[in-house]
Kinemage of the C-alpha trace (Angstrom):
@kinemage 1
@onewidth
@group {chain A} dominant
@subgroup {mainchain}
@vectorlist {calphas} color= white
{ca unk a 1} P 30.647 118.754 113.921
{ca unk a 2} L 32.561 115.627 112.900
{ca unk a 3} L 35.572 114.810 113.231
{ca unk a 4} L 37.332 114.725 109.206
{ca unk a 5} L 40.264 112.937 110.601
{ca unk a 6} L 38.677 109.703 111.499
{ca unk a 7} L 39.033 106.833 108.841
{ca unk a 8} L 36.273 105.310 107.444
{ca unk a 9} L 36.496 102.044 110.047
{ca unk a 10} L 37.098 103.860 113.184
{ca unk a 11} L 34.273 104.550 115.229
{ca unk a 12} L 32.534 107.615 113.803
{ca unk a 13} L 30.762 110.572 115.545
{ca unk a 14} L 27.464 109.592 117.038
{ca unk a 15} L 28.019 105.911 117.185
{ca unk a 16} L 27.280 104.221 119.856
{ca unk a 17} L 29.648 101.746 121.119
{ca unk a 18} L 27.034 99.038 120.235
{ca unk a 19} L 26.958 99.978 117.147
{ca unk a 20} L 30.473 100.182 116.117
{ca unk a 21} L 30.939 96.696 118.080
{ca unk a 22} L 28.370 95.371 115.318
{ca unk a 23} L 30.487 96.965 112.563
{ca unk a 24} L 33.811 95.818 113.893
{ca unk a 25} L 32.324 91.883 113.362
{ca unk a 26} L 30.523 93.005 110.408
{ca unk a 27} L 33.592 94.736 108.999
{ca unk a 28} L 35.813 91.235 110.053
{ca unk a 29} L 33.008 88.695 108.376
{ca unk a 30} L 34.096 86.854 105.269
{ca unk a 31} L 31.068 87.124 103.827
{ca unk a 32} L 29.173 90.051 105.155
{ca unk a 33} L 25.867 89.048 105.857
{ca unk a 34} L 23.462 91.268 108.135
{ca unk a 35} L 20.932 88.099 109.107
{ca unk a 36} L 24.151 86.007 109.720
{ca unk a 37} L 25.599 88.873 112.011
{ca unk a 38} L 22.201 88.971 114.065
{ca unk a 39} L 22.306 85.440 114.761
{ca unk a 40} L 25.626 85.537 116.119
{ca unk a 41} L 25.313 88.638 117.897
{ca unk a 42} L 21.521 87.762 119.377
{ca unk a 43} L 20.537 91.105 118.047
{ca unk a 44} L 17.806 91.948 115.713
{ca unk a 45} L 18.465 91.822 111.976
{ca unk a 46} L 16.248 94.984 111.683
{ca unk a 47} L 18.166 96.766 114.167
{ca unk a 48} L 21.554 95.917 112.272
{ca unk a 49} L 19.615 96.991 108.580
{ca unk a 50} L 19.683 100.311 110.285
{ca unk a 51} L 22.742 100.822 111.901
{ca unk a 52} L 23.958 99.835 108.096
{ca unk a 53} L 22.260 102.353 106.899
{ca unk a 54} L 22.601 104.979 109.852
{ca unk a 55} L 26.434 104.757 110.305
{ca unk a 56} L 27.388 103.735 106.441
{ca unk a 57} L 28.800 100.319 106.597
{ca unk a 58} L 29.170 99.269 103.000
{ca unk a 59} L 31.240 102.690 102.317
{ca unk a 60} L 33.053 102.157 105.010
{ca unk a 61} L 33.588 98.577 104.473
{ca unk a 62} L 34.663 99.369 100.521
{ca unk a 63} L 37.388 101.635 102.333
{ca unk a 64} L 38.639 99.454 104.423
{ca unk a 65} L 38.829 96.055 102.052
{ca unk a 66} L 40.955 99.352 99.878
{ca unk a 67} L 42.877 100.149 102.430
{ca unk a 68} L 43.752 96.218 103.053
{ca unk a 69} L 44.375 95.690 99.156
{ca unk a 70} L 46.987 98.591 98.899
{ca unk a 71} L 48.861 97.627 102.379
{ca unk a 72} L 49.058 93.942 100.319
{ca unk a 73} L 49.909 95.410 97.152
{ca unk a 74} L 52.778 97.705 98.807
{ca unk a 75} L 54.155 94.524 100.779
{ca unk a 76} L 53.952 92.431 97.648
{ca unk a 77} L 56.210 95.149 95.818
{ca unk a 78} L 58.449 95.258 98.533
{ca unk a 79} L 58.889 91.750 98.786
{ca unk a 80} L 59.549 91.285 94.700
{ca unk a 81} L 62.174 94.349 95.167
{ca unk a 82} L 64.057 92.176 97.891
{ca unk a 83} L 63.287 89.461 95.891
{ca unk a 84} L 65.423 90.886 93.086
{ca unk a 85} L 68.221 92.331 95.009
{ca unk a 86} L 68.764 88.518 96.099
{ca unk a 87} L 68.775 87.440 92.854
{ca unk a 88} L 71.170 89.838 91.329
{ca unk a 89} L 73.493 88.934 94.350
{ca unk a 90} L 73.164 85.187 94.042
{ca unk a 91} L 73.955 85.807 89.778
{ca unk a 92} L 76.568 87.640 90.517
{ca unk a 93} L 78.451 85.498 92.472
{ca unk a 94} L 78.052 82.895 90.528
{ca unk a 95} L 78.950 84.896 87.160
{ca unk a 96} L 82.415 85.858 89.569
{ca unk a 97} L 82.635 81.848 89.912
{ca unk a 98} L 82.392 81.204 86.435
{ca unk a 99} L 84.716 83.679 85.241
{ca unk a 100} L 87.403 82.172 87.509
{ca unk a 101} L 86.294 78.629 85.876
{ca unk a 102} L 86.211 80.117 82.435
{ca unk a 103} L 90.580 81.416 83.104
{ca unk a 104} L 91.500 78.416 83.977
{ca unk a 105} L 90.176 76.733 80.910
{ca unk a 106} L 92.763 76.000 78.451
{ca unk a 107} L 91.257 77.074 75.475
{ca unk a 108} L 93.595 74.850 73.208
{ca unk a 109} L 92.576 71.642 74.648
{ca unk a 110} L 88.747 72.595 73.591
{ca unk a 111} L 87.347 71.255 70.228
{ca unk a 112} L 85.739 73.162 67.682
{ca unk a 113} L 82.155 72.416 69.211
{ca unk a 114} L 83.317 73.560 72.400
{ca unk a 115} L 84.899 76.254 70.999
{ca unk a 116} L 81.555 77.377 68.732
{ca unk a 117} L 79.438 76.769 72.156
{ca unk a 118} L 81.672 78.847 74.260
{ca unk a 119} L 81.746 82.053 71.097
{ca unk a 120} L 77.860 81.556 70.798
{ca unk a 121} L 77.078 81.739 74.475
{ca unk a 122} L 79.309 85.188 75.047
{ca unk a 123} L 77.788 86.534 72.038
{ca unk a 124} L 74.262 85.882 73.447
{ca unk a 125} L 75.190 87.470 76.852
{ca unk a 126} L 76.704 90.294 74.925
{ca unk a 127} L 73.716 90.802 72.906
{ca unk a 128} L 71.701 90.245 76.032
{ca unk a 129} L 72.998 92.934 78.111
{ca unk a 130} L 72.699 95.429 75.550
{ca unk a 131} L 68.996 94.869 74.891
{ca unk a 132} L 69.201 92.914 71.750
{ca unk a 133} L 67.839 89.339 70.573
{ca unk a 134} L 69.542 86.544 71.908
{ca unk a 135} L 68.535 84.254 69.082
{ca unk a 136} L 70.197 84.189 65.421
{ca unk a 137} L 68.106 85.945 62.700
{ca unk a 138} L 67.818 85.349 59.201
{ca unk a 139} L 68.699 89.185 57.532
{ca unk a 140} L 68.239 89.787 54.004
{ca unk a 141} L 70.975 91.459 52.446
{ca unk a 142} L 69.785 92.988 48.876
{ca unk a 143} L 73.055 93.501 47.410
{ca unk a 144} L 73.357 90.103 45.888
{ca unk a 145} L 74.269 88.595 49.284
{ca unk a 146} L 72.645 85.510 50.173
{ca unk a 147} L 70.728 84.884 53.436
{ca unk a 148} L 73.192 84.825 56.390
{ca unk a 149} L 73.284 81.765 58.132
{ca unk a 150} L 72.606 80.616 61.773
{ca unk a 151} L 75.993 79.624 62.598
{ca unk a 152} L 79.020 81.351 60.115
{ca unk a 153} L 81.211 79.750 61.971
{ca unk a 154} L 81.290 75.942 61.457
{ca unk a 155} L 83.459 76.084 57.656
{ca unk a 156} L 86.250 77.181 60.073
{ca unk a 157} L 88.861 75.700 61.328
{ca unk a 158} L 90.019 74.701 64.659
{ca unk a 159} L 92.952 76.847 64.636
{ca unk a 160} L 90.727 79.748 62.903
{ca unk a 161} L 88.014 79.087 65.894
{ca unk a 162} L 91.122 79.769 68.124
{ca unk a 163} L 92.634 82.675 67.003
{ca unk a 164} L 88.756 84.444 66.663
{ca unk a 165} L 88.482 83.848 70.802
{ca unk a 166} L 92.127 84.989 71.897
C-alpha cells in the first residue's frame, strides 16, 4: 500500500536508498542526463535507465521543477506587493513635501507660463486619479463649435490666469 501523502520527490515506497540517492543528483542536475549521472556516480547507465523507469523520475522531476516555479512565482508576487507599498510611501511623502512647497508659493509673483504649467499639471493629476487621459484631446463639437484647442488658456490674461487658480 503506498503511502498518498508523499510528494512526488520524496523517497517513494519501495525505493531503495540507492535509488533515491541517484534521483536526489538526478533531480539536482542542470541538465538531466542519465549517461552523465552514471559517470559521476560510477554506476551503470543501464541500471539508472531503470530506476528512471521503475521509480518515475521524469514525473517526478516535472513536479518538482512545478513545485520550484510556483514557490518563485509566489516570492516574486510578494516581493512586487512590498515593492509597491514602498513606493506609495516614498510618493506620498514626497506629494506631503510638495504641497508644503506648493503654500508657500506666492502665486502673484508667478508669470503666466508658470501659472498655465502649474493649472495644467493639477488638471493632469486630477484627471489622473480619476481614471481619465492625462493628455489634451481634440473633441468635435457638432453644434457649430470649432475644434477645442490644446491649451484654452493662453488668450488670458495674467490677472484672469490668477483669479482661475485662487
Amino acid at each position: 500500500m503506498g503511502n498518498e501523502n508523499l510528494r512526488p520527490w520524496e523517497r517513494q515506497d519501495g525505493e531503495t536508498e540507492k535509488a533515491f540517492s541517484a534521483f536526489k543528483a538526478y533531480l539536482e542536475m542542470e541538465d538531466r542526463n542519465v549517461t552523465s549521472l552514471a559517470k559521476r556516480l560510477s554506476k551503470s547507465r543501464q541500471l539508472l535507465v531503470n530506476w528512471k523507469q521503475k521509480y518515475n523520475w521524469q514525473e517526478r522531476c516535472i513536479a518538482w521543477d512545478k513545485s520550484l516555479q510556483e514557490i518563485e512565482y509566489k516570492t516574486a508576487v510578494k516581493e512586487r506587493k512590498k515593492m509597491a507599498k514602498r513606493h506609495i510611501a516614498i510618493a506620498m511623502s514626497m506629494q506631503a513635501k510638495a504641497v508644503e512647497a506648493l503654500k508657500k508659493i506666492d502665486v502673484s509673483k508667478l508669470n503666466a507660463n508658470e501659472i498655465i504649467r502649474l493649472f495644467d499639471t493639477a488638471v493632469k493629476i486630477e484627471r489622473l486619479s480619476r481614471g481619465e487621459a492625462t493628455e489634451n484631446q481634440v473633441q468635435e463639437i457638432t453644434q457649430n463649435i470649432n475644434t477645442i484647442t490644446e491649451n484654452p488658456f493662453e488668450n488670458l490674461t495674467r490677472d484672469e490666469l490668477l483669479r482661475l487658480i485662487k
